[in-house]
N, C-alpha and C positions, 0 to 999 in steps of 0.2 A: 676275181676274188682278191688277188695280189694289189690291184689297183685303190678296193675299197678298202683295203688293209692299209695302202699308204698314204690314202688321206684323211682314214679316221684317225690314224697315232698321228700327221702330222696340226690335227686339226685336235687334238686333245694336247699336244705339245703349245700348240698356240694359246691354247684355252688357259693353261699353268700357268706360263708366261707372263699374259695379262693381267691375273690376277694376282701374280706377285708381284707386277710391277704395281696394281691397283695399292697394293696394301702398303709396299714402299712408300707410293706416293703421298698416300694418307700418314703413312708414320714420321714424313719428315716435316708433311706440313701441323702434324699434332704436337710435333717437337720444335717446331722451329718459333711457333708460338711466344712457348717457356722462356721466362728468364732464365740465364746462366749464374745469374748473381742474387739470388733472392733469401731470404730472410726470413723465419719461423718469427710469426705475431704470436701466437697461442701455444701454452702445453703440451707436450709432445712425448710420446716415447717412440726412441729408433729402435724399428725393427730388423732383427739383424735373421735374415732368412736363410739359414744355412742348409740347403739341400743340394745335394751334385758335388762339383767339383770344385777344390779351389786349387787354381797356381798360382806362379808370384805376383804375374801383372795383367792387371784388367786389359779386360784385350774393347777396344771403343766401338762403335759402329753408328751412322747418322739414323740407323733404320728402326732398333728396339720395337724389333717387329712383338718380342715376348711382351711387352709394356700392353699391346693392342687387347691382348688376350688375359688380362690379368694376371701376367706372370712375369719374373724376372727371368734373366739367362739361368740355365742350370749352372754353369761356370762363372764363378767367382775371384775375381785376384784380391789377394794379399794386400797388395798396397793402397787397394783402395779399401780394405776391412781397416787397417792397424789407423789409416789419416781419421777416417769417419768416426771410430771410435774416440782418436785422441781429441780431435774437432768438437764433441759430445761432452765432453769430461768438463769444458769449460763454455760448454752451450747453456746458458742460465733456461731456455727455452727445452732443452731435453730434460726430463726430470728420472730418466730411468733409461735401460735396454730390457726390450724381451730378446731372449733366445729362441727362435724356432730352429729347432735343429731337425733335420730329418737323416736318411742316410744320408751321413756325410764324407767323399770321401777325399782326404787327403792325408798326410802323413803327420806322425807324430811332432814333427817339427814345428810343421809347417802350424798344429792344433798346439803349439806348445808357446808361438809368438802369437794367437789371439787370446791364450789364457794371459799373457804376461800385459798385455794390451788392458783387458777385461779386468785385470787386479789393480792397475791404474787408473780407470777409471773409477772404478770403487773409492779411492781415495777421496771422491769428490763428495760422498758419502750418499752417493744417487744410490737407486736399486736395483737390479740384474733378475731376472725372474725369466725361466728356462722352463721349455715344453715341448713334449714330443711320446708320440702315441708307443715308440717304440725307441728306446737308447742303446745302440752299439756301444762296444767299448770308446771308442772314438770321441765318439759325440757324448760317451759320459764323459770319459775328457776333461772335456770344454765345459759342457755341463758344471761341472763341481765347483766354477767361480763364481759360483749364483749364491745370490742371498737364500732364493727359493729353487727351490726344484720338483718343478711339477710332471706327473705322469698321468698318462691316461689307465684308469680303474684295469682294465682289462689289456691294458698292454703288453708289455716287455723291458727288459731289462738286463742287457750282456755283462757279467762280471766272473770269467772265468781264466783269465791270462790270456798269456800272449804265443800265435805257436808262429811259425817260420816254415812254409813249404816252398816245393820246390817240384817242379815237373820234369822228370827224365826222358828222351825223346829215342834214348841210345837203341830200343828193343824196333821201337816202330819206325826210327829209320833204316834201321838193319833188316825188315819186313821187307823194305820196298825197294833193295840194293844200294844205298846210301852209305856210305863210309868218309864219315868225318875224320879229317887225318890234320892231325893238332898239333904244333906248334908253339910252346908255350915258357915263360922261366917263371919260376916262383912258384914254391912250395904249398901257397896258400889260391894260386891263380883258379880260380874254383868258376871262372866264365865258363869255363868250355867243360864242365864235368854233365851240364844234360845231357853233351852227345857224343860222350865216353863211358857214363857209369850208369846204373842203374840207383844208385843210392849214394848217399854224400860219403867224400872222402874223408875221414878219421881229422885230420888238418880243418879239414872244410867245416866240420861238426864241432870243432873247438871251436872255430872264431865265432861262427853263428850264435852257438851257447853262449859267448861270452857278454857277446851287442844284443842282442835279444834278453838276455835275464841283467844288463845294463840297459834297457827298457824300459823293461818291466818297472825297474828298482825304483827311476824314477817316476814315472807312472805313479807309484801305490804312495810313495811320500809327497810328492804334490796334493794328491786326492785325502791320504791320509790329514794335512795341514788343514784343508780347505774344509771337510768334512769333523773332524775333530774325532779321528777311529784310529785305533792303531796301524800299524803297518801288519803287525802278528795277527791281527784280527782281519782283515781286508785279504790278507792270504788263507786264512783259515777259511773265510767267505767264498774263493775264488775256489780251493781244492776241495772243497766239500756242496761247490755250485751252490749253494747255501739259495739265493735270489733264482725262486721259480717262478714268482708270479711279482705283480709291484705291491703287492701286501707285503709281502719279503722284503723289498727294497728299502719301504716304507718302515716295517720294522726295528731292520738294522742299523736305519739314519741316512742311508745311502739318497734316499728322497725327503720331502718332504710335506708333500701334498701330492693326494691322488682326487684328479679333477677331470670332470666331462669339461667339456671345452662351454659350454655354458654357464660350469661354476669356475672356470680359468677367468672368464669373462667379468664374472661378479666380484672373482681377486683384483681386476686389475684396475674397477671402477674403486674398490676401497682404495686402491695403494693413490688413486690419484685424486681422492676425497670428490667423487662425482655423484650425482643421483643416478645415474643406469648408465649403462655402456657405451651407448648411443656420444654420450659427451665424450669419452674416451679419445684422444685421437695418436694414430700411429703415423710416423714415416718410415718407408722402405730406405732402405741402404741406397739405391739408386738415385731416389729424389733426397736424399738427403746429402748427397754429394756436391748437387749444386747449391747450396744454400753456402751463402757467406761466411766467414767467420772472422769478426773485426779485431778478436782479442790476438788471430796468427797474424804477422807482418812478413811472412817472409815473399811471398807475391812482389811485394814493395823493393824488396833487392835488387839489386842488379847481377850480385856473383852469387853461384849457382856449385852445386855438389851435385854434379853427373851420378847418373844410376843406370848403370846399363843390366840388361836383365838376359843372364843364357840359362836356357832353361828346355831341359831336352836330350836327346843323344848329340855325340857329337860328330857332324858331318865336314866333310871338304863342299865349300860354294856356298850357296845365297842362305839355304835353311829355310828355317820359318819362323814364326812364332811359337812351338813347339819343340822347334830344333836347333842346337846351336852350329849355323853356318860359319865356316871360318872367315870367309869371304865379310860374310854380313856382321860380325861381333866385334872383327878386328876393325871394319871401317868404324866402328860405332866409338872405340877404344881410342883409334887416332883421332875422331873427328872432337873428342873430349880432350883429348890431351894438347890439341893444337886451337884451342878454343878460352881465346883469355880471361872468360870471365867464366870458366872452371876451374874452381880451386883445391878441386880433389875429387876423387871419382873413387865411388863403388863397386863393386864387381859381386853382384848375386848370380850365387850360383846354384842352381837346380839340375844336376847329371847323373847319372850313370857314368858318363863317359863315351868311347868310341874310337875313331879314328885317331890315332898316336899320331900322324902328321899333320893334321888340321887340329890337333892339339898344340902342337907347335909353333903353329901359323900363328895362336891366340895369344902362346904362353910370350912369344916375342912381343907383340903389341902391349903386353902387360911392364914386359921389362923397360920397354922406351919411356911408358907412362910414367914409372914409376920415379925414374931419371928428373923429371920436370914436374912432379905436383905427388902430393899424396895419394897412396893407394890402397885401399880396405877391401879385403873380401868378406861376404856374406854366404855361410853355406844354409841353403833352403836344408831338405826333408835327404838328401844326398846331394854329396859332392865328393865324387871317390874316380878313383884311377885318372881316366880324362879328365876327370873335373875337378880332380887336387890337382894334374899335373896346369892347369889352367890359373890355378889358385897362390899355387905353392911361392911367384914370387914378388907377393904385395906386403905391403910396409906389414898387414894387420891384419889377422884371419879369427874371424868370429863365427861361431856354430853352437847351436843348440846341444845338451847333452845328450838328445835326442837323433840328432843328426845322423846320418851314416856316411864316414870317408875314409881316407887310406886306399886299399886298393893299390898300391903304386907295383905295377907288372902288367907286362905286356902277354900278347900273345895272335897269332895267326890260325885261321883254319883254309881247307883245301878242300874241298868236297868231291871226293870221288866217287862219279855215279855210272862208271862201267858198269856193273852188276845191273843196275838196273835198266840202261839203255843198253846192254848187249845180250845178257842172257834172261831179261824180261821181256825186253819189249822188242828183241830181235835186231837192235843195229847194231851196224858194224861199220867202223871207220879205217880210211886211209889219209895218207897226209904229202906233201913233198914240204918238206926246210931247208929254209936255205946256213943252219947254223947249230949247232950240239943241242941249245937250250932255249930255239924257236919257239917251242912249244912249253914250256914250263908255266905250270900251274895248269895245264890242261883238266879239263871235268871229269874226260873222258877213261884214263889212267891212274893209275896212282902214284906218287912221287917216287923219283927214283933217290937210292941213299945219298947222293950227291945233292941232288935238288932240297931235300930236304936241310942238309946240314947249312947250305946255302940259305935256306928260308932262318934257321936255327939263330944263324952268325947274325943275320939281319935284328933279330929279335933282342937276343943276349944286345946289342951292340944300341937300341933303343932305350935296353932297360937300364943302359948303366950308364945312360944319358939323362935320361929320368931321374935318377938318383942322386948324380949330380946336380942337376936341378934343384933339388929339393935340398938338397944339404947347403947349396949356397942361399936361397933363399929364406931356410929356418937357421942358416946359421949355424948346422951339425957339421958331427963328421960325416964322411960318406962310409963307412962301415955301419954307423949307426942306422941310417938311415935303412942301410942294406936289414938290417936285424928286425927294422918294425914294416917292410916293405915286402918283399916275396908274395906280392901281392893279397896283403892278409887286409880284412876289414874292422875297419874301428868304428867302434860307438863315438859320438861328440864327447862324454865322460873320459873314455880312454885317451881320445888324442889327445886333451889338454897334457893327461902325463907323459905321452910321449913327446911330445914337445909340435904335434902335427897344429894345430891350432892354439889361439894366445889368450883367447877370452869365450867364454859363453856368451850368449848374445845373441838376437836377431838382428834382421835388417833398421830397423830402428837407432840399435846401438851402433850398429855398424858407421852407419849418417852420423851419428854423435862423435864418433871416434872421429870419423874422418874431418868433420868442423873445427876440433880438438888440433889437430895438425895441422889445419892448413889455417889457424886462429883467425877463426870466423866466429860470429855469434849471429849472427844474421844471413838468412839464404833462401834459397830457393831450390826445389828440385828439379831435376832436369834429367828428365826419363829418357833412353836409347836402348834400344836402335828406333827410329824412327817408324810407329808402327805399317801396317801394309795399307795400302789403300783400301777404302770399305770396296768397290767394287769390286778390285779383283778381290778381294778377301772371298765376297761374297761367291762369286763366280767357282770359285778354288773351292768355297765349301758344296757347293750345288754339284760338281765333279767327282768327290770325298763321297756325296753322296749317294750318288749314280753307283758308284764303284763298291761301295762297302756296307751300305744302309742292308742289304738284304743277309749280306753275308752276319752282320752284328745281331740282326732280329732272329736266325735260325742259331746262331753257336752262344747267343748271351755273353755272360761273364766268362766262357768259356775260348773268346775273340782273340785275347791275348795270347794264347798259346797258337792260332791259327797267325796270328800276329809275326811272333817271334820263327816260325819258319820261313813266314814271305821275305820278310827282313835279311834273312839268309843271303836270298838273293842280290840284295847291293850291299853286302858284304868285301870290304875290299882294303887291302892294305894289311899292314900291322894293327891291333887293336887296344886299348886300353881302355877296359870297359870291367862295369860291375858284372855278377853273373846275371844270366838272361831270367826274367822276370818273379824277379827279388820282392818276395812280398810276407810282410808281416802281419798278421790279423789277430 
């Protein structure tokens, strides 16, 4: 039986194999076809598919196995929404965008540089016409820079504010002998409150109220502008849930057509003066990427504005595409800064934060940079603690008012899980050292008052490095900086007043800025770190998969918090990070 066990899985392992590899094969040879450089002859509207995820930069691959099956990546980058759009705006051949927005999920930021995208190309005096059977607040958003705004008769419609939760882990790890023993400076250092409190600290419930209803604020006046509703009104709408059904929405102005997707069909043939739909034609984001566009020359340059992209927690070593490695962002940062025909470099940033030393490792490679060519940060949807202190010392730091940064405070944890490996699960340890503090940071004990102050000294003696930092790169005092630091968080709105950031802005402006300074008018981008091989990409994710595909299908959206305890685990070092999974809906 063991026998026929091991050669039916090794013979259904084969069977996978081949026919992934079948499908590769077929997808490189249905791509390799395509021109790269091709040209819209006929009418067009680009369809901008927004379902799933977007981060800042399109991650490539030879395979677009989704293209096979009728579908794009559910993961979308940034940098390839904001070009395609701009590319559109003076495409005589695009005559419009549709919106298909589905859930969408990304952050207010990140939904805040394709509204500003989407409001420039409007200026071309094209049309934007938006659909989706069911609109989040999110994806209303987005939504509200459409000429039209269409919903499906029986769908939905979210217009209720904005709330800020947070999951406290303190009860249920103290169920199972777990004792988080915390290490922390700053008043406001609110990382490590899931596995200390049960409920946000009084501090903690200040900042949050303050970036979340500076949220909001902007939220309701973008929407209010675009819509033509007051802002009194749009809150009256939101606290009295006013929109139950899209007859509601439709009512209030918030929509403006409710359409079966056959009469969406019959809008789109009027908007493009056709006789039936049939003539209508769409391009995907995707294929519309490689289509030329002869009016941009910046391809034709030779000098180049580096865009290096960290986006992720922040780790010691190689990282990923997910995570910013120190190893891997700092080589990315030198290889720009030692690179002659870069004449200024960007720095988008997408973090939480993380590791305080491999914060370090980056914040240096920034300071050399900045020495020899201009240097602009871009903060994505966050850039707080590790990702300001990464930030903090470039010529020009621009962020959404939407953003989330500040943060700057450190902190350590220690996990002591005696309790539960001795008087749980029955073990008991012995040891021989050869020295007083052999064993420090052990799992198995809890720190002693000495050990501790030791870890204290370490921390304090980070933070007030950090600060330093920060004060010579914004140019403060370092008392100042002490005052909006203690590790408290800022909305993009608040930093400007604090002096944390110098302009609003996407990454966009960011690239403008930075041309600005290094007086270019002519360029090219020049994307880093150098992405991963599709192979191993591939390989890595077929792994990811093995590993986690079963565990994501039984806990759903509930993955993250099963997430944020495995994570626990390569927990190491000093930290300088947001709190653990910081989510606004």
């Amino acid at each position: 039986m063991k026998q026929f066990l091991k050669f039916t899985l090794a013979s259904s392992i084969g069977l996978i194999i081949g026919v992934f590899a079948l499908i590769i094969i077929i997808s490189v040879l249905a791509t390799s076809g395509e021109s790269k450089n091709t040209k819209l002859k006929e009418e067009h509207i680009l369809s901008l598919k927004l379902h799933g995820s977007i981060q800042d930069r399109y991650e490539e691959s030879p395979f677009e196995i989704y293209d096979l099956m009728g579908e794009e990546s559910s993961t979308l980058g940034l940098n390839n929404i904001l070009k395609n759009i701009k590319k559109a705006k003076s495409d005589e051949n695009i005559k419009g965008i549709f919106l298909d927005i589905g859930f969408l999920n990304a952050g207010f930021a990140t939904i805040g540089e394709i509204r500003k995208a989407l409001l420039n190309f409007k200026e071309s005096g094209k049309f934007i016409v938006s659909y989706s059977e069911t609109y989040t607040q999110r994806a209303y958003y987005l939504a509200s820079v459409a000429d039209d705004i269409c919903i499906y008769p029986e769908g939905a419609l979210e217009y209720n504010g904005l709330n800020s939760s947070t999951i406290f882990y303190t009860n249920a790890l103290k169920k199972i002998g777990i004792e988080p023993q915390i290490i922390r400076h700053g008043k406001f250092k609110s990382a490590v409150e899931p596995f200390i409190l049960n409920e946000m600290s009084d501090s903690n419930r200040e900042q949050v109220t303050i970036f979340v209803n500076s949220i909001w604020d902007e939220f309701q006046e973008n929407v209010a502008r675009e819509r033509n509703i007051s802002v009194e009104k749009l809150n009256e709408i939101a606290n009295n849930l006013m929109v139950r059904t899209p007859k509601d929405a439709l009512d209030l102005g918030l929509v403006d057509q409710l359409h079966y997707k056959d009469e969406l069909h019959e809008h789109f043939t009027d908007l493009m003066g056709k006789d039936n739909f049939d003539d209508v034609t769409f391009i995907s984001l995707k294929k519309y990427d490689s289509v030329q566009n002869e009016n941009l020359v910046e391809k034709l340059k030779k000098d180049k504005i580096a865009v290096v992209y960290a986006q992720g927690e922040i780790v010691s070593g190689a990282g990923s595409e997910t995570t910013i490695g120190s190893d891997r962002i700092s080589k990315a940062i030198r290889k720009a800064r030692k690179d002659e025909k870069v004449k200024a470099i960007v720095l988008r940033v997408n973090s939480p934060g993380g590791s305080a030393l491999a914060s370090d490792v980056i914040w240096r490679e920034m300071k050399l940079a900045q020495k020899k060519k201009p240097v602009v940060v871009s903060m994505g949807d966050v850039a707080a603690s590790g990702g300001y202190y990464i930030a903090c010392g470039a010529d020009k730091i621009y962020a959404s008012p939407n953003s989330i940064t500040g943060s700057i405070g450190v902190f350590g944890i220690v996990m002591n899980v005696e309790e539960l490996l001795t008087d749980k699960l029955g073990l008991t340890f012995d040891q021989v050292k050869t020295n007083k503090f052999s064993d420090m940071g052990s799992i198995n004990r809890p720190l002693s008052k000495e050990e501790y102050d030791i870890i204290h000294e370490s921390v304090v003696h980070i933070y007030e490095d950090f600060i330093l930092k920060v004060a010579e790169g914004r140019q403060m005092n370092k008392l100042d900086v002490d005052n909006i630091g203690q590790g408290r968080v800022w909305s993009g709105s608040s930093a400007l007043k604090t002096n944390l950031i110098d302009e609003f802005g996407g990454l966009e402006d960011a690239i403008e800025e930075a041309s600005i300074l290094a007086k270019m008018e002519h360029f090219q981008i020049y994307e880093l770190p150098k992405q991963q091989d599709p192979f191993q990409k591939l390989l890595n994710q077929l792994e990811e998969g093995v590993k986690t595909s079963w565990m994501k299908s039984q806990l759903g959206n509930q993955y993250k918090y099963y997430k944020t305890l495995e994570d626990l685990k390569s927990l190491k070092g000093v930290q300088a990070r947001m709190p653990y999974q910081f989510v606004i809906d």
